[in-house]
VOGU-3710 file (C-alpha; in Angstrom, 3 decimals, decimal comma):
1> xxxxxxxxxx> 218,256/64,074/-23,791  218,147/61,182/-21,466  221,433/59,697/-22,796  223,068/63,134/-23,220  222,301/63,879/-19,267  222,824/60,136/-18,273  226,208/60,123/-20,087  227,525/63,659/-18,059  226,839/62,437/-14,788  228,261/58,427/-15,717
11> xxxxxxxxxx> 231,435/60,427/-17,044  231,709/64,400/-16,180  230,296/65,347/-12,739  232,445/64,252/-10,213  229,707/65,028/-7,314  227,661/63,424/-7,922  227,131/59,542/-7,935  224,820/57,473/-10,590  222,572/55,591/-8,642  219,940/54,134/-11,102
21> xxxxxxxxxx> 218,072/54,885/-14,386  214,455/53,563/-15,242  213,519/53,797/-19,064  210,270/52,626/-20,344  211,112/50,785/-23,246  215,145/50,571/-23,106  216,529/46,659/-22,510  217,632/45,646/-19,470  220,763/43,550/-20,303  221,794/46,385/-22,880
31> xxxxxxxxxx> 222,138/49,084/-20,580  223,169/47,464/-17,573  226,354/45,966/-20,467  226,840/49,659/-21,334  226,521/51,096/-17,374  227,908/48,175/-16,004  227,043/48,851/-11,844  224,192/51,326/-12,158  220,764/49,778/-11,571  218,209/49,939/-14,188
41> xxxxxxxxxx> 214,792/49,329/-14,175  211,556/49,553/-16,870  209,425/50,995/-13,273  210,223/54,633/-12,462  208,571/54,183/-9,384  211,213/51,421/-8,618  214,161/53,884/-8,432  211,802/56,741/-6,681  211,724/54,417/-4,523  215,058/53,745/-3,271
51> xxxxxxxxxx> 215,853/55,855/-0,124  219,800/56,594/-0,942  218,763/58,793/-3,982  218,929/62,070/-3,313  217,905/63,537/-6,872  216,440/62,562/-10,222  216,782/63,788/-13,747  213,712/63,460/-16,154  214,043/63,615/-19,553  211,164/62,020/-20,164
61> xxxxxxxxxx> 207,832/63,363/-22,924  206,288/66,350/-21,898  203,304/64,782/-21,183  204,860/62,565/-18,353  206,897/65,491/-16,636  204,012/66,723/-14,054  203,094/63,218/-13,148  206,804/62,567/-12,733  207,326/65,398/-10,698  204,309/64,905/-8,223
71> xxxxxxxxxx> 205,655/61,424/-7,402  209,608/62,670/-7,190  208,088/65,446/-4,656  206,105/62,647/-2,404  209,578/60,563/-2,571  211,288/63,979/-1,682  213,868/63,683/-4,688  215,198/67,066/-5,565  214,215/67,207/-9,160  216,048/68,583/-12,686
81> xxxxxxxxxx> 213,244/68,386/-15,259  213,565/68,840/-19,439  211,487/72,162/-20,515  207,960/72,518/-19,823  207,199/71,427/-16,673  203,873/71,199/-18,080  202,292/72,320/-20,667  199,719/74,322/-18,225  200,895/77,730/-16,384  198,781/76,949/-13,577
91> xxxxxxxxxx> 200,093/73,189/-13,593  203,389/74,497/-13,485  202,974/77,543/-10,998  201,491/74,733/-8,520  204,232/71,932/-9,289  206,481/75,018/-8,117  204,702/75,909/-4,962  204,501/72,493/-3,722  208,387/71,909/-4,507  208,500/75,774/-2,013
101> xxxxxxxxxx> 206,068/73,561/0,425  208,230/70,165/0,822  211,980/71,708/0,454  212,369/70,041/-2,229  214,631/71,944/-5,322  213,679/71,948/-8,408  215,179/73,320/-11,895  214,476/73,500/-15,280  216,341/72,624/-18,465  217,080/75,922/-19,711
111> xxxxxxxxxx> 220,511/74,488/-21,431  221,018/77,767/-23,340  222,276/80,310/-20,568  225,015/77,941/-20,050  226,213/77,991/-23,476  229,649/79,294/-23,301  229,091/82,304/-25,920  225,935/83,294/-24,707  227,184/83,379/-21,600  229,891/85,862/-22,150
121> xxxxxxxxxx> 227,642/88,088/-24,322  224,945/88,165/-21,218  228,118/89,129/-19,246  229,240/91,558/-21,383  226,090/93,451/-21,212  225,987/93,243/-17,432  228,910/95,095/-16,994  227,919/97,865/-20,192  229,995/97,331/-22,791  228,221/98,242/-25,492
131> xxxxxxxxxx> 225,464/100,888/-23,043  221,951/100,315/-23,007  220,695/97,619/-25,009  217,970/98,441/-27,946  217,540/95,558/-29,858  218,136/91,434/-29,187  217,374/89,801/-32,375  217,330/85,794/-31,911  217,670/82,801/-34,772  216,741/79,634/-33,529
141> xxxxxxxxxx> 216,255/77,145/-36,375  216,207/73,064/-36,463  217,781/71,754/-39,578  214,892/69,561/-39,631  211,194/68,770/-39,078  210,604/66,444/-36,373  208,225/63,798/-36,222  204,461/65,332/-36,530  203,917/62,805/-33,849  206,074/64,614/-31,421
151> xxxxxxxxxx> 205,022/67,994/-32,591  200,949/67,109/-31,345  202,489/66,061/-27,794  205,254/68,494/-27,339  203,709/71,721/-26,626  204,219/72,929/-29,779  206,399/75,927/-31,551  206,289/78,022/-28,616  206,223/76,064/-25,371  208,418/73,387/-26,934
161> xxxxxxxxxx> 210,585/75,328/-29,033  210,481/79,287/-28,714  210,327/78,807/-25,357  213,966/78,876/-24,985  214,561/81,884/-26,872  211,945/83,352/-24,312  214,180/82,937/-21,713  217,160/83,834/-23,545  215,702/87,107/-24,183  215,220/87,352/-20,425
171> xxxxxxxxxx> 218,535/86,180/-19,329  220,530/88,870/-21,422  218,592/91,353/-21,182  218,120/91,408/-17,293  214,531/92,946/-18,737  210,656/91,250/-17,874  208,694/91,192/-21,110  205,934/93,388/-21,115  204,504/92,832/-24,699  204,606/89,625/-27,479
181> xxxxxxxxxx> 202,815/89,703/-30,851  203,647/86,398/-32,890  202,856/85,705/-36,858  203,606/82,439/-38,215  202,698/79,842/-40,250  203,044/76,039/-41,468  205,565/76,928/-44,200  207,280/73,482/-44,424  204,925/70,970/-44,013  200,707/71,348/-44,253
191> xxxxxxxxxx> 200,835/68,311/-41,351  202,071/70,447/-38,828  199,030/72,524/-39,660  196,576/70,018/-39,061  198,377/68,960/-36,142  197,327/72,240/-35,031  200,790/73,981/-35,018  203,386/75,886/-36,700  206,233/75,635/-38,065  207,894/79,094/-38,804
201> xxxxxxxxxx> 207,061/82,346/-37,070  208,520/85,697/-35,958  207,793/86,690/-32,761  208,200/90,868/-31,325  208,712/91,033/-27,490  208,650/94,402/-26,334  210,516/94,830/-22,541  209,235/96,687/-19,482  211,385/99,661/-20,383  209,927/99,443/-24,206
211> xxxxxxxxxx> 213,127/98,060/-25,906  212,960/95,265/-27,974  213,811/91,334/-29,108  212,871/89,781/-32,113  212,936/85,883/-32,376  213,175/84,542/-35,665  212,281/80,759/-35,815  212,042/77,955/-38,156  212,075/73,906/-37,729  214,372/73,499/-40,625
221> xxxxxxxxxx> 217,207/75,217/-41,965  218,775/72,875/-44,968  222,161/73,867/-44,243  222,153/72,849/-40,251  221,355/73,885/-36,810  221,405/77,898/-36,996  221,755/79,361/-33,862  222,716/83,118/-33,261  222,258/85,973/-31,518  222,753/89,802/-31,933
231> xxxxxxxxxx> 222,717/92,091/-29,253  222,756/95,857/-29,916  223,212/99,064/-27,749  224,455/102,363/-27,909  227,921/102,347/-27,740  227,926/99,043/-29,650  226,790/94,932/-30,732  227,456/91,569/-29,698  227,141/88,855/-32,230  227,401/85,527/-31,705
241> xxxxxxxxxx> 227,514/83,459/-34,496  226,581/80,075/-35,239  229,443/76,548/-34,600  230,525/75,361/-37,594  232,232/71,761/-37,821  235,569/73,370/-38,506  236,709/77,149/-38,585  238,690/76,606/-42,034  238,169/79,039/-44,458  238,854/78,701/-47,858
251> xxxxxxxxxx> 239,759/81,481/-50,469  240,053/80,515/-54,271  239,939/81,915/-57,492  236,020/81,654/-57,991  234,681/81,577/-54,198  235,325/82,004/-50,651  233,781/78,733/-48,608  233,861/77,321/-45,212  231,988/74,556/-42,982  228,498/74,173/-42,412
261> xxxxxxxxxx> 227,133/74,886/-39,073  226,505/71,814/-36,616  223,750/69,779/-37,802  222,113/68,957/-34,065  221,152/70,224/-30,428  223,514/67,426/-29,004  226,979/68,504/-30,688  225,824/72,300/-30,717  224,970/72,243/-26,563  227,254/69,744/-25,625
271> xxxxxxxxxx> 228,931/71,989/-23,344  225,825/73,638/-21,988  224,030/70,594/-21,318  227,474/69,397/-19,241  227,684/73,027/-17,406  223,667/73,069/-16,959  224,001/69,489/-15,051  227,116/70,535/-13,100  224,991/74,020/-11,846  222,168/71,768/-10,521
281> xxxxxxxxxx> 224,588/69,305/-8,718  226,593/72,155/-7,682  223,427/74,021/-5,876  222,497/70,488/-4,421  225,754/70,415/-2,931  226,480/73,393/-1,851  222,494/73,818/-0,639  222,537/77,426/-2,513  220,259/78,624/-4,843  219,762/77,155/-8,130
291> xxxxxxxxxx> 221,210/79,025/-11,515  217,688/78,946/-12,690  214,930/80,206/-10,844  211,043/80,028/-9,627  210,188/83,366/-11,753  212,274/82,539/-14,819  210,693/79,466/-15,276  206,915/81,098/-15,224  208,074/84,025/-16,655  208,747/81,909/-20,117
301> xxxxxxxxxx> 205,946/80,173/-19,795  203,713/83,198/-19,901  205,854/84,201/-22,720  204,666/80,964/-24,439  200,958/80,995/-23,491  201,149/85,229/-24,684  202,809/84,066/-28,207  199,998/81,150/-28,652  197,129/83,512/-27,791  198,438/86,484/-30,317
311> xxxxxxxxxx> 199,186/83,972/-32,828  195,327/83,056/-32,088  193,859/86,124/-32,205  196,406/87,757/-34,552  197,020/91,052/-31,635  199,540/92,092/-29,277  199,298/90,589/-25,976  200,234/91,620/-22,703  201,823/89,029/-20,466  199,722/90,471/-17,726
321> xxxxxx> 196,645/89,196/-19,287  198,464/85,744/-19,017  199,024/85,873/-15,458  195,843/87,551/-14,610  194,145/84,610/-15,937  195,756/82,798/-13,254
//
């Protein structure tokens, strides 16, 4: 993710000017060949540091993100930040108010709502062209496992991975979820199990006004990244279907067959990740209100923390009990 946002705002985003990047582990005399002009340094407290920085991007371990944060908000760097914030609601809800407290902006990396397609389908229902939505029905699925490593650190199926299909349900809708009950299960590998996790589930949101999503996740799919939606109402649906690699296809005598879909988050959200940057820039800019807000971001997490407690206790939960907790 690093690279991906590093690589928009080196190339893509004309307002804004590449200061510096610090990276952990990365070589110095590699990156500063490939950035040739941008400072680089192994200390993120080095470029917090330097007083001409106005922002900073972290795309950094979830683990690291409310430490990072703190220290951004004492250097008074607005802040973009990779989903979670932090793993915690109540870290999070406080990282938030103390952003409020200082002035400082700060946005989460909800890439999905800037996703061309899903864009135009959230649009389409805001201006009722298919009536009053009924049913969103979500498919998020990796084509692979990742590392069992990252899974233990990451937050997991829902506040690492569902978690954007939370807010998806959100955005289109225009609707606050009321209700989640999750089932799942370690399906593809008994290490993600005793990692404590999941790796396939179905998860039922019911919305304030009772209607209804249903997210269907897995971390692999063997024939690529799958990625839809379907949206349906009472004068009609929305679909949007996954991006294949071409849109060729081909009719013989024993089969009709076309391309895969794309294999990886980076070639299926190029453009969202791009548009997601430019929105943040743009509100920095501009000094207007970010594309992604305060409530959205601990509205998902709730989501999150609702799905890992029914999971738990194998019940419906009301995201009220979440935030009453708090």
């Amino acid at each position: 993710m690093g690279k991906i946002h590093l690589r928009h705002l080196y190339q893509a985003i004309p307002d804004a000017v590449l200061v510096a990047v610090s990276d952990r582990f990365y070589e110095r005399d590699k990156f500063v060949e490939e950035y040739p002009g941008i400072a680089f340094s192994n200390d993120s407290d080095e470029v917090l540091a330097q007083p001409e920085i106005d922002a900073v991007v972290i795309c950094t371990p979830t683990s690291t993100h409310a430490e990072l944060i703190e220290k951004a908000l004492e250097a008074g760097k607005h802040i973009f930040c990779e989903k979670p914030l932090d793993l915690s609601l109540s870290v999070t809800i406080d990282l938030l108010k103390k952003a409020e407290k200082r002035g400082v902006k700060l946005m989460i990396g909800f890439n999905r709502r800037f996703d061309p397609d899903f864009s135009k389908a959230r649009d389409s229902v805001t201006k009722n062209v298919i009536g009053d939505i009924q049913v969103i029905k979500i498919t998020n699925r990796d084509p692979d496992l990742p590392p069992v490593g990252f899974i233990e650190h990451s937050g997991g199926m829902f506040m690492d991975f569902s978690i954007h299909d939370f807010d998806m349900a959100r955005y289109i809708s225009g609707k606050e979820v009321r209700e989640v009950y999750a089932r799942g299960m370690a399906f593809i590998d008994k290490r993600v199990e005793e990692a404590g996790d999941i790796d396939t589930c179905l998860i039922n949101l019911v919305f304030e006004d009772d209607t209804y999503a249903l997210i269907d996740n897995s971390r692999r799919a063997v024939y690529g990244y799958d990625q839809r939606i379907e949206i349906f109402g009472d004068k009609g649906m929305i679909a949007v279907e996954n991006n294949l690699y071409n849109q060729n296809v081909i009719y013989t005598q024993s089969s009709i067959s076309q391309a895969l879909p794309l294999n990886n988050f980076s070639e299926r959200y190029e453009t969202s990740y791009l548009l997601e940057l430019k929105g943040f820039v743009n509100a920095l800019v501009k000094d207007a209100e970010f594309p992604i807000l305060d409530k959205d971001i601990i509205s998902a997490t709730a989501v999150a923390y609702a799905a890992r407690k029914s999971l738990k206790e194998n019940r419906p939960v009301l995201v009220s009990e979440i935030m009453d907790e708090w």
